[in-house]
ZADO-1210 file (C-alpha; in nm, 4 decimals, padded with zeros to 6 digits):
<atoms>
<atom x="01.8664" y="04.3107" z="04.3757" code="UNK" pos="1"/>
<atom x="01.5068" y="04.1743" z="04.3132" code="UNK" pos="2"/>
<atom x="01.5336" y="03.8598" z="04.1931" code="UNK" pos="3"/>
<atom x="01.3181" y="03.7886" z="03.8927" code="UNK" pos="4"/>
<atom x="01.0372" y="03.4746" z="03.8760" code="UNK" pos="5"/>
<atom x="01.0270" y="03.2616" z="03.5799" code="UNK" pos="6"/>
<atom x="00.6862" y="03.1277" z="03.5159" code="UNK" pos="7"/>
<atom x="00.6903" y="02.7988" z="03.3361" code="UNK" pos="8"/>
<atom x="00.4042" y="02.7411" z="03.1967" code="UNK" pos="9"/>
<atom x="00.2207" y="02.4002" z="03.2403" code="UNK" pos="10"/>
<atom x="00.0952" y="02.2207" z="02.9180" code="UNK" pos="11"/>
<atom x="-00.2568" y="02.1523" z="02.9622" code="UNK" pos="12"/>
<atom x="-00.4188" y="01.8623" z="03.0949" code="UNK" pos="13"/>
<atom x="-00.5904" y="01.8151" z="02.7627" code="UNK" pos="14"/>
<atom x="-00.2293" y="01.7611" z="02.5899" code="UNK" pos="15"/>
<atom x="-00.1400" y="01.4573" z="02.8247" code="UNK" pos="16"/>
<atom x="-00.5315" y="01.2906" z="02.7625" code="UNK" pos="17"/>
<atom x="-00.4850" y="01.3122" z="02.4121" code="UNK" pos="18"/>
<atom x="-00.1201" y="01.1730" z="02.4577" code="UNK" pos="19"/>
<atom x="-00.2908" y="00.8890" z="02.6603" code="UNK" pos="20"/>
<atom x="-00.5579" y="00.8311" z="02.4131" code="UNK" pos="21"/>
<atom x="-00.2917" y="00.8309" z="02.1743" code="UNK" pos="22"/>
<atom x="-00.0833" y="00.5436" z="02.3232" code="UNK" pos="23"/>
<atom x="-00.4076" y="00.3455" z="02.3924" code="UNK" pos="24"/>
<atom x="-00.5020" y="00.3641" z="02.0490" code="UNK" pos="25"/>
<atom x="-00.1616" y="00.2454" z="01.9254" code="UNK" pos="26"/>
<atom x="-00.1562" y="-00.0447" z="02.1714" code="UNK" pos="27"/>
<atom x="-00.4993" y="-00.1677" z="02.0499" code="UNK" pos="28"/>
<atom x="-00.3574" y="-00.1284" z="01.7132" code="UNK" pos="29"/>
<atom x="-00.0775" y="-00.3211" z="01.7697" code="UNK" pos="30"/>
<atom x="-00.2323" y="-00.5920" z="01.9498" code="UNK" pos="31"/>
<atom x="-00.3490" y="-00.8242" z="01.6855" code="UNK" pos="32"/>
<atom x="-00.0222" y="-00.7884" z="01.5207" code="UNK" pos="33"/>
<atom x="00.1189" y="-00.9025" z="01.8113" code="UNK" pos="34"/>
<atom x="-00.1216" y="-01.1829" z="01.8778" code="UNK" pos="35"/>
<atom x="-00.0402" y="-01.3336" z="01.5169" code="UNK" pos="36"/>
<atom x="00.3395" y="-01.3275" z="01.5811" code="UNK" pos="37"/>
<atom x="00.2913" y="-01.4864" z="01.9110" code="UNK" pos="38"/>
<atom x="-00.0006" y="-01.7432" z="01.7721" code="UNK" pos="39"/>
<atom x="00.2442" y="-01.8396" z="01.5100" code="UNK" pos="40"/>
<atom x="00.5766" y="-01.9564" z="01.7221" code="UNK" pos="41"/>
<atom x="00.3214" y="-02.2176" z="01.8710" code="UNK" pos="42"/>
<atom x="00.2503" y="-02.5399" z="01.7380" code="UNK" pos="43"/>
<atom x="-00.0932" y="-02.6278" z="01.6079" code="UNK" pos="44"/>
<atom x="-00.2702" y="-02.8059" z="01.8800" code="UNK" pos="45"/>
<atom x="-00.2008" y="-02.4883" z="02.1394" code="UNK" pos="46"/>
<atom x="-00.2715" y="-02.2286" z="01.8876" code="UNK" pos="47"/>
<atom x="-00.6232" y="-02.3649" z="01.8521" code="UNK" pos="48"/>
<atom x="-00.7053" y="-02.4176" z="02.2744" code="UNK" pos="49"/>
<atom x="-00.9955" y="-02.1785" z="02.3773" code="UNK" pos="50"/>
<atom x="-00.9259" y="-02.0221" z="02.5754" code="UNK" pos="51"/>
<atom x="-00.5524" y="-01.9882" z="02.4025" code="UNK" pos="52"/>
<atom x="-00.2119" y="-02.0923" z="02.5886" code="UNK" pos="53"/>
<atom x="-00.0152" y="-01.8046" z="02.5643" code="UNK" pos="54"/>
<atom x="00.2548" y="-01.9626" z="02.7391" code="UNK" pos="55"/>
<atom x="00.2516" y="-02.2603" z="02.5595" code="UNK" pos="56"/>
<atom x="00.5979" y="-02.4084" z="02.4318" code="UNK" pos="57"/>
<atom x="00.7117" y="-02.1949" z="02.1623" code="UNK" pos="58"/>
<atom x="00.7798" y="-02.3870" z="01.8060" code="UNK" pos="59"/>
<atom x="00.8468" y="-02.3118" z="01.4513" code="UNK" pos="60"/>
<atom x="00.6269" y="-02.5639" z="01.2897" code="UNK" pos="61"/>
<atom x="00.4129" y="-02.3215" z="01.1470" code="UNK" pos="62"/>
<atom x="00.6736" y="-02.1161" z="00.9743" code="UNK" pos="63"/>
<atom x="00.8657" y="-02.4845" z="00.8611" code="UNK" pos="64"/>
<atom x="00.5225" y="-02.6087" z="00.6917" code="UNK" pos="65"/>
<atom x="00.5237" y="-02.2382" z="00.5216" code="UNK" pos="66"/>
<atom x="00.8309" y="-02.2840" z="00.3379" code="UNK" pos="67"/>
<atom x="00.8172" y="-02.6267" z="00.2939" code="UNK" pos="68"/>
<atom x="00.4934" y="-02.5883" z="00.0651" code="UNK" pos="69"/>
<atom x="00.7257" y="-02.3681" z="-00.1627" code="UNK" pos="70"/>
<atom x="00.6306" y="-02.0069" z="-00.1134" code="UNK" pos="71"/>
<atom x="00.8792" y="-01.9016" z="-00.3627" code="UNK" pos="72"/>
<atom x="00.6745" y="-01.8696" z="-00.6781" code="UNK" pos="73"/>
<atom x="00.3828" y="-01.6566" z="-00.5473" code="UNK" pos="74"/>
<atom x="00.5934" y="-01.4296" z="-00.3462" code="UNK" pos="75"/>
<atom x="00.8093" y="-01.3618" z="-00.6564" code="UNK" pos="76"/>
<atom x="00.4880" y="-01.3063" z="-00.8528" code="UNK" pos="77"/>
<atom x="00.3537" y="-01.0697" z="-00.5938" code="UNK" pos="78"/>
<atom x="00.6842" y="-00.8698" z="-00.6198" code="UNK" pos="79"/>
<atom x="00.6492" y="-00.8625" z="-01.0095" code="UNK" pos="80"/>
<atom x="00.3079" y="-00.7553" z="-01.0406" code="UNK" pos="81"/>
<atom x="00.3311" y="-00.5109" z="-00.7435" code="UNK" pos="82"/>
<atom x="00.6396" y="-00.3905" z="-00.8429" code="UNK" pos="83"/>
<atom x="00.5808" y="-00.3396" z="-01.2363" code="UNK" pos="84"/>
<atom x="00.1949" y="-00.1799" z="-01.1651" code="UNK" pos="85"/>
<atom x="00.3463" y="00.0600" z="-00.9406" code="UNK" pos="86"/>
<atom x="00.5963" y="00.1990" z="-01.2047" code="UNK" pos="87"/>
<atom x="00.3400" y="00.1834" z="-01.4751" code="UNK" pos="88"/>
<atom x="00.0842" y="00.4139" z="-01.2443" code="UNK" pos="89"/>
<atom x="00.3441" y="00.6446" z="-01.1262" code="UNK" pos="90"/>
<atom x="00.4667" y="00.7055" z="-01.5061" code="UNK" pos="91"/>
<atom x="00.0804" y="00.7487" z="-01.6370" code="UNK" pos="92"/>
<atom x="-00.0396" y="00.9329" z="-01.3446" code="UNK" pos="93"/>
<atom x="00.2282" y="01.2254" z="-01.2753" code="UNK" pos="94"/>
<atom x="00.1911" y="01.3633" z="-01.6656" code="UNK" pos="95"/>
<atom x="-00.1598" y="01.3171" z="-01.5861" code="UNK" pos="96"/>
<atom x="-00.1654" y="01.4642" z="-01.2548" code="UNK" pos="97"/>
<atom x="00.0319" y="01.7961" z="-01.4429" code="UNK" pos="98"/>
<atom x="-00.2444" y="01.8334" z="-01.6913" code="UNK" pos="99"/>
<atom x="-00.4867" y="01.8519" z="-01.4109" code="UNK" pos="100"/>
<atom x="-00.2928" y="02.1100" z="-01.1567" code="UNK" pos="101"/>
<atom x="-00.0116" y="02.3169" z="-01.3081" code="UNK" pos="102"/>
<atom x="-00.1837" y="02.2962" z="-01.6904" code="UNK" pos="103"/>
<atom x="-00.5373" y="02.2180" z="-01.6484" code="UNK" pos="104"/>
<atom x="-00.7112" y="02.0853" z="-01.9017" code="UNK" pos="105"/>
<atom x="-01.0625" y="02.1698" z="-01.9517" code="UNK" pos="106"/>
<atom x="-01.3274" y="02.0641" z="-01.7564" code="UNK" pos="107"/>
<atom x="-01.0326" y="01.9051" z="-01.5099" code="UNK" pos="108"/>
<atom x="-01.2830" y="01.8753" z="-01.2338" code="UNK" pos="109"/>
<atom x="-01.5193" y="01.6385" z="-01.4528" code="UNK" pos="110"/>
<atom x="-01.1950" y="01.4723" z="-01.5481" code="UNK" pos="111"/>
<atom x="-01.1291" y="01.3853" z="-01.1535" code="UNK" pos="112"/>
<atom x="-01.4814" y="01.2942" z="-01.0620" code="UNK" pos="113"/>
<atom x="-01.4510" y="01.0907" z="-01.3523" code="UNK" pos="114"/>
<atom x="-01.1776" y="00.8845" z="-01.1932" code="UNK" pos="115"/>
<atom x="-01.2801" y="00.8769" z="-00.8777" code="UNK" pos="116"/>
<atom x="-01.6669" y="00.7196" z="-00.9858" code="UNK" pos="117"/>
<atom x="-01.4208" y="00.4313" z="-01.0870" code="UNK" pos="118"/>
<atom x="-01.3162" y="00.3623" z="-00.7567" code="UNK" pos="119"/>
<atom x="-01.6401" y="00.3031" z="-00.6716" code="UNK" pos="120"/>
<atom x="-01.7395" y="-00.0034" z="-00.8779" code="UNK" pos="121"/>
<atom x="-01.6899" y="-00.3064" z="-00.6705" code="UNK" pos="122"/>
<atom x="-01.4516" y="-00.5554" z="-00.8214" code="UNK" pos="123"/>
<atom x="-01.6892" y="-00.8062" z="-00.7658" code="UNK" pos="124"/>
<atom x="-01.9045" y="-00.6193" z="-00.9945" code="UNK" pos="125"/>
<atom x="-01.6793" y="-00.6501" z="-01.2878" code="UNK" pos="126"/>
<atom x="-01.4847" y="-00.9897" z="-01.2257" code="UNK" pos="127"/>
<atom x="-01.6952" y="-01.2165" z="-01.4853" code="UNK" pos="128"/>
<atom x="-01.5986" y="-00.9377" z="-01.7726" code="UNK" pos="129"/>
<atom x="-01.2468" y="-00.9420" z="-01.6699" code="UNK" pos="130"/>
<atom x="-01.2329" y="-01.3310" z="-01.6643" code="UNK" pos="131"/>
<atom x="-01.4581" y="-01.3853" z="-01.9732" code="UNK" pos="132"/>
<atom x="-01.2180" y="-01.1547" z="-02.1422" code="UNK" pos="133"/>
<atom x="-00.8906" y="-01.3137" z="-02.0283" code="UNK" pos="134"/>
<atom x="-01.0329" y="-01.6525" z="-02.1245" code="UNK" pos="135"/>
<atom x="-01.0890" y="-01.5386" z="-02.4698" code="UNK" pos="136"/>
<atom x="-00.8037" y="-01.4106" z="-02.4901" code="UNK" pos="137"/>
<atom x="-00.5814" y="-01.7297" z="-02.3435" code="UNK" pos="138"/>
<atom x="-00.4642" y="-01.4755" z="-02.0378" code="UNK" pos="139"/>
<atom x="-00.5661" y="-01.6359" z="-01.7518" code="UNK" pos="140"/>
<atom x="-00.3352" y="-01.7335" z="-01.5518" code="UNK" pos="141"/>
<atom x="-00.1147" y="-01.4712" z="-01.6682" code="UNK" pos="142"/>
<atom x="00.0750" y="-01.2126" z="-01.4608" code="UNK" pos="143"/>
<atom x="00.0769" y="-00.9217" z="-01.7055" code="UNK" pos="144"/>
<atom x="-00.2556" y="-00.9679" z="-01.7148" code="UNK" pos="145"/>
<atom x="-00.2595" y="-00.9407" z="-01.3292" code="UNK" pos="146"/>
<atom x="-00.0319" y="-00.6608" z="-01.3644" code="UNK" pos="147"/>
<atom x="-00.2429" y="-00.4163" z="-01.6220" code="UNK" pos="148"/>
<atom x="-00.5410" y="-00.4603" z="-01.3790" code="UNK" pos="149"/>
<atom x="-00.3519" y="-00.3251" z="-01.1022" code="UNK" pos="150"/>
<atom x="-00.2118" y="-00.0787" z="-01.2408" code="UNK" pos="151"/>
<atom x="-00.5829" y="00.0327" z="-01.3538" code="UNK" pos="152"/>
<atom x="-00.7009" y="-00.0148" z="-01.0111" code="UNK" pos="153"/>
<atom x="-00.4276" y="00.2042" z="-00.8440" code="UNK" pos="154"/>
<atom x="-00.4025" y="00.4725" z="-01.1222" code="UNK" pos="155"/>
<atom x="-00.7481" y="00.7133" z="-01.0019" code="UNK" pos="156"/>
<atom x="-00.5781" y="00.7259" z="-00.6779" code="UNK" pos="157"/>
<atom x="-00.2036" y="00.7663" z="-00.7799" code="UNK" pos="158"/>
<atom x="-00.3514" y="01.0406" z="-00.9849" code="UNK" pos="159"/>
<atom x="-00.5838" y="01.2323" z="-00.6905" code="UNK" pos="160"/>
<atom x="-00.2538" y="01.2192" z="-00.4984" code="UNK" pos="161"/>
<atom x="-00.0103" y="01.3490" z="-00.7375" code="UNK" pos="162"/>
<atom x="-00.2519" y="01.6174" z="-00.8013" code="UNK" pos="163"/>
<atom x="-00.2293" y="01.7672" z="-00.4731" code="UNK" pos="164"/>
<atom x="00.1146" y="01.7550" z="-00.4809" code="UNK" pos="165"/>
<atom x="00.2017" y="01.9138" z="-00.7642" code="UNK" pos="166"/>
<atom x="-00.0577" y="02.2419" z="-00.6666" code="UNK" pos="167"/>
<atom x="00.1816" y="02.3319" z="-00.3820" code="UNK" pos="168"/>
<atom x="00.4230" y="02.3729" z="-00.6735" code="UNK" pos="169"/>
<atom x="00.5997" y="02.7265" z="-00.6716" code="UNK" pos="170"/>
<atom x="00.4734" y="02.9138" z="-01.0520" code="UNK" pos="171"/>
<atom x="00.7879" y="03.0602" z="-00.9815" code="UNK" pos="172"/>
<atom x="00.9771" y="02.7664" z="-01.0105" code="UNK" pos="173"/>
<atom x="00.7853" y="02.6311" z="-01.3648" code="UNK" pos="174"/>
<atom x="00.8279" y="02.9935" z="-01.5207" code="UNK" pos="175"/>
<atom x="01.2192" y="03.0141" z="-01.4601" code="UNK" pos="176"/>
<atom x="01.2245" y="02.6628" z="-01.6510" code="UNK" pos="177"/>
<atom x="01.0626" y="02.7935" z="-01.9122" code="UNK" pos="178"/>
<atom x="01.2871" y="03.0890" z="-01.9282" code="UNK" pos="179"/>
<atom x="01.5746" y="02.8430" z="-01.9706" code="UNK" pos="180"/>
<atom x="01.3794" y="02.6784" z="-02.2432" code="UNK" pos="181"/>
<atom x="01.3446" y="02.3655" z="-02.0857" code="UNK" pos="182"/>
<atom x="01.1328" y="02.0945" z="-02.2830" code="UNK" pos="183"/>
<atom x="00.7842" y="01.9977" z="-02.0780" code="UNK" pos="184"/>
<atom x="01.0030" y="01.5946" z="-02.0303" code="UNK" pos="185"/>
<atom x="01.2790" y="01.7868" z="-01.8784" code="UNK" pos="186"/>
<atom x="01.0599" y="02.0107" z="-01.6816" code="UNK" pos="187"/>
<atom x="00.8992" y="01.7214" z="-01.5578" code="UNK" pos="188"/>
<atom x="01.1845" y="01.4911" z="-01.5088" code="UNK" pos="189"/>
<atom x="01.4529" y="01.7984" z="-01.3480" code="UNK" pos="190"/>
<atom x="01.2266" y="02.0825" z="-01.1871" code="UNK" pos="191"/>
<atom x="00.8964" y="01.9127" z="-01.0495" code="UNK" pos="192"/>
<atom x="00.9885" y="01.5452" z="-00.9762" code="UNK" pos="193"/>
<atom x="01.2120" y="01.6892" z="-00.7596" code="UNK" pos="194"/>
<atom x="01.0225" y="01.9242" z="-00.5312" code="UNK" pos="195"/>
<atom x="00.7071" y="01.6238" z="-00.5124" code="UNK" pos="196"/>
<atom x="00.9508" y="01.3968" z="-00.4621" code="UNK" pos="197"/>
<atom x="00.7905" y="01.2710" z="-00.0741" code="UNK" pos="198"/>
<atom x="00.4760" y="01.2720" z="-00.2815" code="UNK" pos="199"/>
<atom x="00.5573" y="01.0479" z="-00.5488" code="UNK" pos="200"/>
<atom x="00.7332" y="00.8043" z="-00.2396" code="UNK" pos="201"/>
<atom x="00.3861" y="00.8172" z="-00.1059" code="UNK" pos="202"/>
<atom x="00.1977" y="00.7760" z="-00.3838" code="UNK" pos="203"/>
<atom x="00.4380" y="00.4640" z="-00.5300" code="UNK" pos="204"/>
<atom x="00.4595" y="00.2775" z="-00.1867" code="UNK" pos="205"/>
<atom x="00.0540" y="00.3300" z="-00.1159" code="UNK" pos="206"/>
<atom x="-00.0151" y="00.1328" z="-00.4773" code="UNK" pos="207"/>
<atom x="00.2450" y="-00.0794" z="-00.3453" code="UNK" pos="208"/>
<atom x="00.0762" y="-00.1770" z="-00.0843" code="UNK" pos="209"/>
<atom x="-00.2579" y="-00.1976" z="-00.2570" code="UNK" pos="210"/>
<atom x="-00.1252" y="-00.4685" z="-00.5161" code="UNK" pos="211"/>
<atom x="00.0485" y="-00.6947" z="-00.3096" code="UNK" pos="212"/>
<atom x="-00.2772" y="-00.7303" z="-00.0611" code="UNK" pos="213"/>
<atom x="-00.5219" y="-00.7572" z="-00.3520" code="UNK" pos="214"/>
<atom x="-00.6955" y="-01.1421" z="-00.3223" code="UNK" pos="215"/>
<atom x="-00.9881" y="-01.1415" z="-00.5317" code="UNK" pos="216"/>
<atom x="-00.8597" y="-01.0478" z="-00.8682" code="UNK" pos="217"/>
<atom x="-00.5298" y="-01.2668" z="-00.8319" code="UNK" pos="218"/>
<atom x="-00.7605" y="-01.5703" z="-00.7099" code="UNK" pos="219"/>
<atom x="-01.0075" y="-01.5869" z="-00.9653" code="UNK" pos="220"/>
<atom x="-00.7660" y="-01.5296" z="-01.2681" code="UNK" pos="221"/>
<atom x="-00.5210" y="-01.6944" z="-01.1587" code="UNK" pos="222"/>
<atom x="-00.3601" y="-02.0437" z="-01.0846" code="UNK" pos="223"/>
<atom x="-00.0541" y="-02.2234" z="-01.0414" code="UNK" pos="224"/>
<atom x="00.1731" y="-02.0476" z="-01.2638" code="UNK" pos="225"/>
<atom x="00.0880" y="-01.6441" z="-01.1718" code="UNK" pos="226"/>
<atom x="-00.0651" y="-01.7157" z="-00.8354" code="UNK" pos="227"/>
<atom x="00.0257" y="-01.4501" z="-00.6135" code="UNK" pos="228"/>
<atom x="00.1626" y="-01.4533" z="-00.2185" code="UNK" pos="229"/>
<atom x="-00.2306" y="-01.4157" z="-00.0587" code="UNK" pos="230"/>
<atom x="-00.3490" y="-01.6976" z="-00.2746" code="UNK" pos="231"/>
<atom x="-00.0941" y="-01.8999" z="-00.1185" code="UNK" pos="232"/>
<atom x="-00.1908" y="-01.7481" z="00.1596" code="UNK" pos="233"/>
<atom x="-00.5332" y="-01.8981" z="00.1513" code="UNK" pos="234"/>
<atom x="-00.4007" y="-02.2383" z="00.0681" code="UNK" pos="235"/>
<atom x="-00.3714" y="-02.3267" z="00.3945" code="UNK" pos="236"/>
<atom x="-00.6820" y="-02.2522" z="00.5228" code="UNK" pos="237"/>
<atom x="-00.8433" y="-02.6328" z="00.5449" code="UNK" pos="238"/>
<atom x="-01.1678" y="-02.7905" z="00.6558" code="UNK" pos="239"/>
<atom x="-00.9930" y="-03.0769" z="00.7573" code="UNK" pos="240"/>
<atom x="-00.7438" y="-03.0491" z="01.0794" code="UNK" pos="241"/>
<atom x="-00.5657" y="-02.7273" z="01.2291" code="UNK" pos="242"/>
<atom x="-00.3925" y="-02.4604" z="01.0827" code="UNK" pos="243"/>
<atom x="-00.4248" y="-02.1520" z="01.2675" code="UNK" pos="244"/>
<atom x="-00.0386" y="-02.1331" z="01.3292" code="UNK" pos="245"/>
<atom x="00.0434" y="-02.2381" z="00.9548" code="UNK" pos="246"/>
<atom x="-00.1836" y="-01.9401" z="00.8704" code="UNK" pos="247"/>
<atom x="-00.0283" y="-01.6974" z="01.1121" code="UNK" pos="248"/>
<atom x="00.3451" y="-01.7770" z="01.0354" code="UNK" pos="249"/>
<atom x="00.2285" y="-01.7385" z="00.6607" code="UNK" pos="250"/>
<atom x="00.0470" y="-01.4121" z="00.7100" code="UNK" pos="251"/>
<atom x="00.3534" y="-01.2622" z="00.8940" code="UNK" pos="252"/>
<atom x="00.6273" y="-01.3734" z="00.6068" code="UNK" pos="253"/>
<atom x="00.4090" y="-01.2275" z="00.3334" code="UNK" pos="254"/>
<atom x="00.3585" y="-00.9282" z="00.5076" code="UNK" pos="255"/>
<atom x="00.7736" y="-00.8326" z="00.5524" code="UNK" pos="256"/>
<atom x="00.8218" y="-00.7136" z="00.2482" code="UNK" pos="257"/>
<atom x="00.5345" y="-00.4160" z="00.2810" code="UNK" pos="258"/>
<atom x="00.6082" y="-00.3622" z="00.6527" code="UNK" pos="259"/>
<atom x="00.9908" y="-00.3106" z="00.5388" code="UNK" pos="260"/>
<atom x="00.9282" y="-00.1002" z="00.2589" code="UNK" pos="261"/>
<atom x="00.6847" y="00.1622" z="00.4835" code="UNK" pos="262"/>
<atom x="00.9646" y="00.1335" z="00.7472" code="UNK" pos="263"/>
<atom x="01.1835" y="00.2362" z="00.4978" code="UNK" pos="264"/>
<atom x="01.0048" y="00.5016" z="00.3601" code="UNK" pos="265"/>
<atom x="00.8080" y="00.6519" z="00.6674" code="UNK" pos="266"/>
<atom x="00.9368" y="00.9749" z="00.6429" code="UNK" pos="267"/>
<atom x="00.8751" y="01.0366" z="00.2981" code="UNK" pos="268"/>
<atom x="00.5248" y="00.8663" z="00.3687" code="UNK" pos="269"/>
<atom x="00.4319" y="01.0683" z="00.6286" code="UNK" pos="270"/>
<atom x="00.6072" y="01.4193" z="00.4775" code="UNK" pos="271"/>
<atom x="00.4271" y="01.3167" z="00.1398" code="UNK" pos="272"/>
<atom x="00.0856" y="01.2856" z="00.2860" code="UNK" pos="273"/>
<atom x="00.0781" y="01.6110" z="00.4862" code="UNK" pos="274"/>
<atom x="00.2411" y="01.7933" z="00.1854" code="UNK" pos="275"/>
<atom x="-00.0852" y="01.8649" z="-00.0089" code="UNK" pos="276"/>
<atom x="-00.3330" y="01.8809" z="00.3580" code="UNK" pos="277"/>
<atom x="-00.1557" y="02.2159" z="00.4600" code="UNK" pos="278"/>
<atom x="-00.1621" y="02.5533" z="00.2225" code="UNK" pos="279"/>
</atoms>
């Protein structure tokens, strides 16, 4: 009996380069991250030696000034206007993002253009509007102010997302529905959030992520009481003496909360973003 030779086929040598390249690339990326946790479990004086101590004497000063200078406040104002923007966009954005894939309106593509050219105003462009405006109208200092202009800021993108989401739709699925006589809310609400539902998870935590990292707006029209987490951030930051471990522990604390919700959402993320790349 003639025994029979399996060929196993070698992956190319390409496949392991690219894994290499791969790794490399996420090393590099994590690197800083990992400099910054390290930097802050030092005290000040061998945080700032050049060339740094990296195995200096750990300590916890920097993350005992943090909360000591009552962080409290601004993180709870971050999570408010974060939080409260990112509903508001993802409840004007996915009606919007309907009209423009499964119903579209007129002229949808001029519609889309449209709200992209926004993005493309820098904020510094329009910040002495926005802060003449709020001082006329006794809201600076104000986080629903804060929290309209992020939900503004995130909505063009929230809706460019949703839209390509909602075109890998099934007709199939929106003519049955309509056979049943369901109401467009109900449509909306039981036979399409559904189906997008990894896209509206990316969407939501991507504006997220946007709102509690935005400086410039919250610094200029804002102040003690609506001051968000990165303007306390900044705080520390000093001409006078060291703080490059104060800064570190700081930047690491603030950044939990988005860092815990992409960890919890990183399938959805990553299932929501591929949804609308691939017919």
């Amino acid at each position: 009996m003639q025994s029979t030779a399996i060929n196993h086929r070698k992956p190319p040598r390409s496949h392991g380069l690219l894994g290499l390249l791969a790794w490399v690339i996420g090393i590099l990326f994590a690197l800083p991250v990992a400099w910054m946790i390290l930097t802050s479990l030092h005290s000040e004086t061998d945080a700032a030696t050049n060339p740094p101590r990296i195995f200096a004497p750990l300590s916890l000063e920097g993350y005992k000034a943090f909360f000591d200078a009552g962080p409290w406040p601004a993180l709870l104002n971050s999570l408010t206007a974060s939080v409260l923007s990112t509903l508001l966009v993802l409840l004007l954005a996915f009606p919007a993002a309907y009209a423009l894939s499964i119903r579209p309106v007129k002229a949808w593509t001029d519609v889309l253009f449209f709200f992209l050219s926004t993005k493309m105003l820098p904020i510094v462009a329009g910040i002495l509007p926005l802060y003449l405006f709020a001082q006329k109208t006794h809201l600076l200092d104000n986080i629903w102010w804060l929290i309209v202009l992020y939900t503004s800021m995130n909505l063009p993108i929230a809706i460019w997302m949703l839209r390509s989401f909602l075109a890998e739709v099934p007709v199939e699925m929106l003519e049955a529905a309509q056979v049943d006589g369901a109401s467009l809310v109900r449509t909306l609400k039981d036979v399409i959030a559904p189906v997008v539902m990894p896209g509206i998870a990316a969407a939501a935590l991507i504006c997220f992520i946007f709102s509690w990292n935005e400086l410039l707006l919250a610094r200029v029209l804002t102040g003690t009481a609506a001051g968000t987490a990165p303007v306390f951030l900044t705080g520390f930051v000093t001409s006078q003496g060291l703080f490059l471990a104060k800064v570190c522990a700081a930047s690491l604390v603030v950044s939990l909360p988005v860092l815990a919700a992409g960890f919890a959402a990183q399938d959805k993320l990553v299932q929501g973003l591929s949804m609308g790349a691939v017919k």
